[in-house]
C-alpha positions, 0 to 999 in steps of 0.5 A: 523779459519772461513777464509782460504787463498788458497795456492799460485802457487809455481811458482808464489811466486817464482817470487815475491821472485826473483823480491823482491831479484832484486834490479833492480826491487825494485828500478824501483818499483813506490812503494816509501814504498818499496824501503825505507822498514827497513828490510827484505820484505816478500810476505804473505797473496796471494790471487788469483784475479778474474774479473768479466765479463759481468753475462750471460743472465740467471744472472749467473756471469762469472768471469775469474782468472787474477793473483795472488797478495801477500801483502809485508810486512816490519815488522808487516805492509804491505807496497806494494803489488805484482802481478803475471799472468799466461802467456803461459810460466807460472807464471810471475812477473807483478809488484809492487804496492801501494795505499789504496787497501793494508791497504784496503785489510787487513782491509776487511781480518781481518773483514772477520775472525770474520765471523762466517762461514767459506770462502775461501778468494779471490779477484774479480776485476770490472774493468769498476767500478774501483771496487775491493772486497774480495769474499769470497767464500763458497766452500773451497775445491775449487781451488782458481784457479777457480770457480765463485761466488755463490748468497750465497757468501759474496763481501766485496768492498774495499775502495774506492768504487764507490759511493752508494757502501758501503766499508767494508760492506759485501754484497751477491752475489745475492743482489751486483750483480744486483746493479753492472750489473745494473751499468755495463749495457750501458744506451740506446741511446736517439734518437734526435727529428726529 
C-alpha cells in the first residue's frame, strides 16, 4: 500500500471516456495500438503531470500542473495513453498517445510499490530535457493538483532519459535537481578575441 494514485478530476475522466466512446477521436488518434485494441479499452492509473520551471533563486523548484494523463489500457496491458488540461471552460480532452513512456511508466509505478514508505504518485515533465519521471511525492494528503517537490521526495526518470541520467533509479529531489538546473542553466557566451 506504500503508493497512492490521486483521484482524478471527475470531469477530466469524463473526457477520456467520452473521446474513447468517439469513434471520431480513436481513429484520428496516432496511436496504431489503439485503434487496433481487442476489446473494451478503459482509462486507469491517472496521474496529474507537473512541469518543472525554472528553481527559484533560493534553490527552491516551482513546478506548474499541466494535466492529467491516464494510461489506456486493453485487457491486462496498457496500450496508449490519454491527456487532459484544464482550459477556462474546465477540463478538456487533449489527445492520445503512444511510445515508450506508457511501458516506461508502468515499469517506474510497479518499482515505486515495493517502496517501503509510503508516496502519492505523480508526474513531473522537464520539457528542455525531453525528461519525464514519476515524483513521488511524500505528502499524501496533498492534492495531486498542487504542491511542489520536496528535497526528501523520490524522482524516478523514465526511460529514455537524458544521458548521464539513469532511467528507473530513484533519485531525491535535493540530489536530481542540481544535476537538472545545472543542465537547464544556459552556458555563457564566450566573447570573440578582439
Amino acid at each position: 500500500m506504500p503508493l497512492l494514485v490521486p483521484p482524478a478530476p471527475a470531469p477530466a475522466l469524463r473526457t477520456v471516456l467520452t473521446a474513447l466512446g468517439s469513434p471520431t477521436a480513436v481513429s484520428e488518434a496516432r496511436t496504431p495500438s489503439l485503434r487496433t485494441a481487442q476489446g473494451p479499452c478503459t482509462p486507469d492509473l491517472p496521474l496529474p503531470v507537473h512541469v518543472l520551471d525554472q528553481a527559484t533563486p533560493a534553490g527552491t523548484p516551482t513546478t506548474r500542473l499541466a494535466g492529467w494523463r491516464f494510461l489506456i489500457r486493453s485487457g491486462d496491458r496498457a496500450v496508449a495513453a490519454a491527456e487532459t488540461v484544464l482550459t477556462p471552460d474546465g477540463w478538456a480532452f487533449s489527445r492520445f498517445f503512444e511510445g515508450p513512456y506508457i511501458a516506461a511508466t508502468e515499469r517506474a509505478l510497479r518499482q515505486a510499490e515495493s517502496v517501503q514508505q509510503p508516496y502519492q504518485a505523480r508526474l513531473l515533465s522537464v520539457p528542455e530535457l525531453y525528461m519525464l519521471t514519476l515524483w513521488l511525492h511524500g505528502d499524501l494528503t496533498a492534492d495531486g493538483d498542487t504542491g511542489h517537490p520536496a528535497a526528501t521526495d523520490l524522482l524516478v526518470p523514465l526511460a529514455p532519459a537524458p544521458p548521464g541520467i539513469a532511467s528507473h533509479r530513484p533519485h531525491r529531489v535535493a540530489d536530481l535537481l542540481p544535476v537538472l538546473t545545472l543542465r537547464l542553466t544556459p552556458a555563457p557566451l564566450l566573447s570573440s578575441p578582439a
